[in-house]
N, C-alpha and C positions, 0 to 999 in steps of 0.2 A: 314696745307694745303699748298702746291707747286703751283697749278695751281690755276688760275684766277679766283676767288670765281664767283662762280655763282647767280643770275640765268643768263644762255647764251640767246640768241633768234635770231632768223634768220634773216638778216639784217637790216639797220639802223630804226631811227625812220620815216624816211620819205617816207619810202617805198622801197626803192633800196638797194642792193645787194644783192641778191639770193643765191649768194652761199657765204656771207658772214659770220662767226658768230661772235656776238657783244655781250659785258657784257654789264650790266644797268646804266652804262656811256656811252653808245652806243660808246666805244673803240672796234676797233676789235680785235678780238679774233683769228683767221683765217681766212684769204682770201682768194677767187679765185680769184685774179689779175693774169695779167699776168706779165714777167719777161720782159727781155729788148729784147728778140727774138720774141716776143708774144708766149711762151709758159706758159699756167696756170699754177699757182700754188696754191697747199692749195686742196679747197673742190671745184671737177665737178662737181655734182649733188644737186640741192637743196633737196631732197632726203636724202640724206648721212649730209646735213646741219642739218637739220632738228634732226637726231640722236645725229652728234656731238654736237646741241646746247643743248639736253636734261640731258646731261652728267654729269654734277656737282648733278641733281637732282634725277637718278638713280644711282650715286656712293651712295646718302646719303641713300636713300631710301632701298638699297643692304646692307649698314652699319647697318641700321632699324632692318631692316629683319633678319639680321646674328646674332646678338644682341637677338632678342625676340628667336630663337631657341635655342642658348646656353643657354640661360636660363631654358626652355624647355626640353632639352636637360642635360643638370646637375642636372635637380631636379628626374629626373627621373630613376629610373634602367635600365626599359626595354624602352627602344624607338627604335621607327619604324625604320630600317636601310636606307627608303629610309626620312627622316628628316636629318638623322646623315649626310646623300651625299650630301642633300641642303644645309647645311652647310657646306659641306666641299667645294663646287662649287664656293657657294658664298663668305667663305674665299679668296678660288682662285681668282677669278675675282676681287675682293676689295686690296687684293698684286698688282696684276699688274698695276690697277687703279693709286696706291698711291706712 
C-alpha cells in the first residue's frame, strides 16, 4: 500500500476544516489551504472531500468485490457476460487506484 492507510474523514477532530482530509492521526491528508497568493489548493468542495476521504475504503471494498467474482467466475463455465465486465471494470478501477 502507497498511500496513507486509511480510514480518511473529513476534517480535524475539533470540527474545522471542510475541505480538509485527515487520516486517524488527524494528519492531513489533503488540504484546501490556500498558497501564498490566496489561491486554494487541494479539495474546493466539502462535497468532493467527502468522496476523497472515503477512498482507501472503497479501493478495499472494490478489491472485495473483484476477488468474490473471480472466484465466481473461475468456477464456473458459463458465466453471465455482464459478471465477467464487473470484473473487468473493477480490475480497472483498482490499476488505476493502486
Amino acid at each position: 500500500m502507497k498511500h496513507t492507510p486509511g480510514p480518511w474523514k473529513v476534517g480535524f477532530e475539533d470540527g474545522s476544516g471542510p475541505t480538509y482530509i485527515t487520516d486517524s492521526n488527524d494528519q492531513s491528508v489533503v488540504s484546501g489551504a490556500t498558497d501564498d497568493w490566496g489561491v486554494i489548493q487541494g479539495v474546493l468542495k466539502p462535497e468532493d472531500a467527502r468522496l476523497i476521504a472515503a477512498a482507501p475504503e472503497l479501493l478495499e471494498a472494490c478489491e472485495v468485490v473483484a476477488k468474490e467474482l473471480r472466484d465466481h467466475v473461475d468456477g464456473y463455465d458459463m458465466v453471465d457476460s455482464s459478471l465477467e465486465e464487473c470484473h473487468k471494470i473493477l480490475r480497472e478501477v483498482i490499476a488505476r487506484a493502486q
